[in-house]
C-alpha positions as CSV (number, residue, x, y, z in Angstrom):
1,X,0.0,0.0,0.0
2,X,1.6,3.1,-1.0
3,X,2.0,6.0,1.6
4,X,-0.8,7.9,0.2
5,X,-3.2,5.5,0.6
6,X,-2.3,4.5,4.0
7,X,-2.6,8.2,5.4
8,X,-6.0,8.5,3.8
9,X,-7.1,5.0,5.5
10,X,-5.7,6.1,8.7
11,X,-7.2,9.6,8.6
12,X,-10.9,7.5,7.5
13,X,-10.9,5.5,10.7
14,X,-10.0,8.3,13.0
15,X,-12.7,10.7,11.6
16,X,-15.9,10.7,14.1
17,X,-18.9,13.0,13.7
18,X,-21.2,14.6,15.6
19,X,-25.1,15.8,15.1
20,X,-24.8,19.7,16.7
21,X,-28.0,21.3,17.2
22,X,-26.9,25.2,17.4
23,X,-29.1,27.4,20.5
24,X,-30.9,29.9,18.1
25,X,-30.7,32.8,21.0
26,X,-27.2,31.9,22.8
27,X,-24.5,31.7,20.2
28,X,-21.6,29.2,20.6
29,X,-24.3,26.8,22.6
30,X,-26.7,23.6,22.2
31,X,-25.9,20.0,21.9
32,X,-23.9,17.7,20.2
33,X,-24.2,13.7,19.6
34,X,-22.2,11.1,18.2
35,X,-23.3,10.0,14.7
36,X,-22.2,8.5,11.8
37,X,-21.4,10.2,8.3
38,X,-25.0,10.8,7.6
39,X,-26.3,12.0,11.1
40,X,-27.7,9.1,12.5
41,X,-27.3,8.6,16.2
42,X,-27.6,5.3,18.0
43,X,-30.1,6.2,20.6
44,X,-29.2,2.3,22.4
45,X,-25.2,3.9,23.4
46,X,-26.4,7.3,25.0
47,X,-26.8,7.5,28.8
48,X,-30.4,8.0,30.4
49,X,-29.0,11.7,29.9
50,X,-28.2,12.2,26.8
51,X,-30.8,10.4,25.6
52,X,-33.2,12.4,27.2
53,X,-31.4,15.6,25.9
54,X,-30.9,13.9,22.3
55,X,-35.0,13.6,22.4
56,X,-35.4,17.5,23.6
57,X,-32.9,18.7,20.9
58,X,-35.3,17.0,18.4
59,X,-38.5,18.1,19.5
60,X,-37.5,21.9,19.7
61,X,-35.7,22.4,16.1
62,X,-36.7,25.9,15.0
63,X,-38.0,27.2,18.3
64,X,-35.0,27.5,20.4
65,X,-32.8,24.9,18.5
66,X,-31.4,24.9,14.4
67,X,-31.5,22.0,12.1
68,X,-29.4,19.7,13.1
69,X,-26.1,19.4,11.2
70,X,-23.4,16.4,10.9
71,X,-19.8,17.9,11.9
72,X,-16.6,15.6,11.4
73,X,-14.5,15.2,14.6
74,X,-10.8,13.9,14.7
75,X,-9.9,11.4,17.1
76,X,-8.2,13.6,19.5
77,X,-9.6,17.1,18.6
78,X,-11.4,19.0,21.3
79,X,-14.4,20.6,20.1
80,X,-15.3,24.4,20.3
81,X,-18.8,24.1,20.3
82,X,-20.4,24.3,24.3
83,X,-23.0,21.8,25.3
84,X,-25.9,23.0,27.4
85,X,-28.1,20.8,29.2
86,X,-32.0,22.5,29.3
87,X,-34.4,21.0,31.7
88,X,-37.3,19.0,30.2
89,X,-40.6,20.3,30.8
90,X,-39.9,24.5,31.1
C-alpha cells in the first residue's frame, strides 16, 4: 500500500462525527451527539441523559434549537462548540 493511501485510511478510521444542534438565542451553545457520516445517532449507546437531551434537541428544532447538522471530529480534537443541558418540561 503506498504512503498515500495509507494516510488516507488512517485519517478514514479516525474521523468521528457529531449531530450539533446550534441554541438559536445563545450563540456558541446547544448539543452535540455522536453520529455517523449521515447524522444518524444510535439512541441504544447514550446515557439516560443524553438520551433524554438527544430527544429535547429534536422536538425543539426551529423554536430555540437549528436544524441539526453532521460535523466531522478527529480522534483527538477538542471541540469548540459548548453543550448546554435544558431541563425537560420549562
Amino acid at each position: 500500500m503506498n504512503a498515500m493511501i495509507k494516510s488516507l485510511a488512517v485519517a478514514a478510521t479516525q474521523t468521528h462525527y457529531e449531530l450539533r444542534f446550534t441554541d438559536l438565542f445563545n450563540r456558541g451553545h446547544g448539543y452535540a451527539f455522536p453520529c455517523d457520516a449521515q447524522g444518524h445517532v444510535d439512541i441504544d449507546e447514550l446515557t439516560d441523559r443524553g438520551r433524554t437531551n438527544y430527544l429535547f434537541a429534536r422536538a425543539v428544532v426551529g423554536t430555540e434549537l437549528s436544524a441539526p447538522i453532521v460535523s466531522p471530529v478527529g480522534r483527538g480534537s477538542v471541540s469548540q462548540f459548548v453543550v448546554t443541558f435544558a431541563p425537560i418540561g420549562r
